[in-house]
Residue frames as qw, qx, qy, qz and C-alpha x, y, z in Angstrom:
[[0.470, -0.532, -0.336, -0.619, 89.37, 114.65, 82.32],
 [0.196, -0.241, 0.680, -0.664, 89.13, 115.29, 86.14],
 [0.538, -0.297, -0.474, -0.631, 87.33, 112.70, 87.97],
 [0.336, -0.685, 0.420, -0.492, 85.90, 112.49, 91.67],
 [0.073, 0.449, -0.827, 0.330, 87.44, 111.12, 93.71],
 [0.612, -0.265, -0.732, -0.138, 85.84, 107.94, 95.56],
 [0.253, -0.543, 0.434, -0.673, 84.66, 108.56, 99.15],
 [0.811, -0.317, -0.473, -0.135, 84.09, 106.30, 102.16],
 [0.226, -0.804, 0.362, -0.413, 84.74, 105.90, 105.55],
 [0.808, 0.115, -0.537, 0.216, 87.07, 103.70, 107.21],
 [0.737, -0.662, 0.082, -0.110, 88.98, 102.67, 110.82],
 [0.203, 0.796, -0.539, 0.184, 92.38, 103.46, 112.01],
 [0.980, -0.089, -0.150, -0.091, 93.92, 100.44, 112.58],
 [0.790, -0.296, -0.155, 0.515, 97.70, 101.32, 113.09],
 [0.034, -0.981, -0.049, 0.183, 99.45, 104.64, 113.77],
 [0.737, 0.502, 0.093, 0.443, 102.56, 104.88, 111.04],
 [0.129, -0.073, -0.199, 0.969, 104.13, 108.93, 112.17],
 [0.045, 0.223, 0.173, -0.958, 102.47, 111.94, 112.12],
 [0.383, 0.393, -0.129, -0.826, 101.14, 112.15, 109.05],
 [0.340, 0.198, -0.914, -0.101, 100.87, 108.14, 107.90],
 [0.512, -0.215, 0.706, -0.440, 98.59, 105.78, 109.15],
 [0.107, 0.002, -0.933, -0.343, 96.70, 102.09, 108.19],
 [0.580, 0.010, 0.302, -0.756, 93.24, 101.91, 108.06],
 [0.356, 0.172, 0.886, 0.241, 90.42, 99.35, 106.98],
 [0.163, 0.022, -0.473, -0.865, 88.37, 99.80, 104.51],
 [0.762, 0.017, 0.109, -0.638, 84.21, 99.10, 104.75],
 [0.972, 0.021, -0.058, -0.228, 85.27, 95.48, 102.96],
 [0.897, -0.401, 0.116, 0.145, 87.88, 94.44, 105.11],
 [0.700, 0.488, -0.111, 0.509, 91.24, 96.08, 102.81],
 [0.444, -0.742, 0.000, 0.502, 93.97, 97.56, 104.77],
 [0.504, 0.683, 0.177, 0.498, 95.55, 100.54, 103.18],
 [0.414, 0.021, -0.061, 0.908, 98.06, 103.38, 103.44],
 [0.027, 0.900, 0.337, 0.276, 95.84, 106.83, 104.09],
 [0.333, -0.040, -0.053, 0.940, 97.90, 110.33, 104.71],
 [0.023, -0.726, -0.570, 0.384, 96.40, 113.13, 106.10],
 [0.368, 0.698, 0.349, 0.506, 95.30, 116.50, 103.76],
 [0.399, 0.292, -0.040, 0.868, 97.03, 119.13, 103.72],
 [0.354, -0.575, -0.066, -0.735, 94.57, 121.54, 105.43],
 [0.756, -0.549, -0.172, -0.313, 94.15, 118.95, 108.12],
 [0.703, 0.247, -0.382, 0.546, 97.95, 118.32, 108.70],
 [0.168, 0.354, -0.325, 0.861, 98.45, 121.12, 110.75],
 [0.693, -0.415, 0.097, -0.582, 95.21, 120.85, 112.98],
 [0.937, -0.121, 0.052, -0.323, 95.56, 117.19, 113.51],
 [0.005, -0.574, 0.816, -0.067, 99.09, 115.35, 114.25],
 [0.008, -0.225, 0.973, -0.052, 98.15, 112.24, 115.28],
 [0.780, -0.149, -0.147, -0.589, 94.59, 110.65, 114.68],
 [0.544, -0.341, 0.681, -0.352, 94.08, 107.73, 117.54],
 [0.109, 0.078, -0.969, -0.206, 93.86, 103.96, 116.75],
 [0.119, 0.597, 0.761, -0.225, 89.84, 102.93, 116.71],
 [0.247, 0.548, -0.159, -0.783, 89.18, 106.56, 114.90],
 [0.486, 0.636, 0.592, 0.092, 86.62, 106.76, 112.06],
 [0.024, -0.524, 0.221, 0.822, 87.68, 108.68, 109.25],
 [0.716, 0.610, 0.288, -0.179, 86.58, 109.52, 105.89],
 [0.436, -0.507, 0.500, 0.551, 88.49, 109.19, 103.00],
 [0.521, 0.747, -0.008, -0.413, 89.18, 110.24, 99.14],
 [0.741, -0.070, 0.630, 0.220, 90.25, 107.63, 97.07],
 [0.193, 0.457, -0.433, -0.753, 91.37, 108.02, 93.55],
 [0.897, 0.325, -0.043, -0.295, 89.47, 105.70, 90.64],
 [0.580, 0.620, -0.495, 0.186, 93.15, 104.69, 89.86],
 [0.308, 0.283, -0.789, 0.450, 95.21, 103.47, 92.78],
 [0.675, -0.595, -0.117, -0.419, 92.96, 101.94, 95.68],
 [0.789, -0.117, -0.473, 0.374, 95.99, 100.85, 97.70],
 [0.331, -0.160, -0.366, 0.855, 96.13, 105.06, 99.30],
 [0.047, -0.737, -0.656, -0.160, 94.18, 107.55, 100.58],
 [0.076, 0.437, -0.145, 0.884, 93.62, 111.07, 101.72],
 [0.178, -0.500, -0.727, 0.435, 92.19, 111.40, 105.22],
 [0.064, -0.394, -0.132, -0.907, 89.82, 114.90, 104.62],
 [0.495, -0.457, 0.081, -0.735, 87.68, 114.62, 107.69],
 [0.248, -0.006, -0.920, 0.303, 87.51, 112.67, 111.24],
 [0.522, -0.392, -0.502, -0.567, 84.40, 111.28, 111.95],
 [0.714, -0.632, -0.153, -0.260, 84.85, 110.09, 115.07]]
């Protein structure tokens, strides 16, 4: 049974390559977050102090999917 994904928004904290980076999380976790496919190609490098949002699974909170920069 499909279920959604978790959302929230977090702060780039170190810049990994391209497509790789570390954010924090709202309570204070650092974590792996890779950027989505659709946004891969628009967006190479997202700066260090960037707000993104991100789509977490119920199952692994240690990675994410970046699916939209907030700021």
């Amino acid at each position: 049974m499909y279920e959604k994904p978790i959302e929230c928004i977090a702060e780039v904290v170190e810049q990994r390559d391209e497509k790789l980076t570390y954010v924090n999380l709202p309570n204070g976790k650092k974590i792996l977050a890779h950027l989505a496919k659709g946004l891969a190609l628009d967006l190479m490098s997202v700066p260090i102090g960037s707000k993104l949002k991100l789509e977490m699974t119920t199952y692994d909170f240690e990675k994410g999917r970046i699916v939209e920069v907030v700021s």
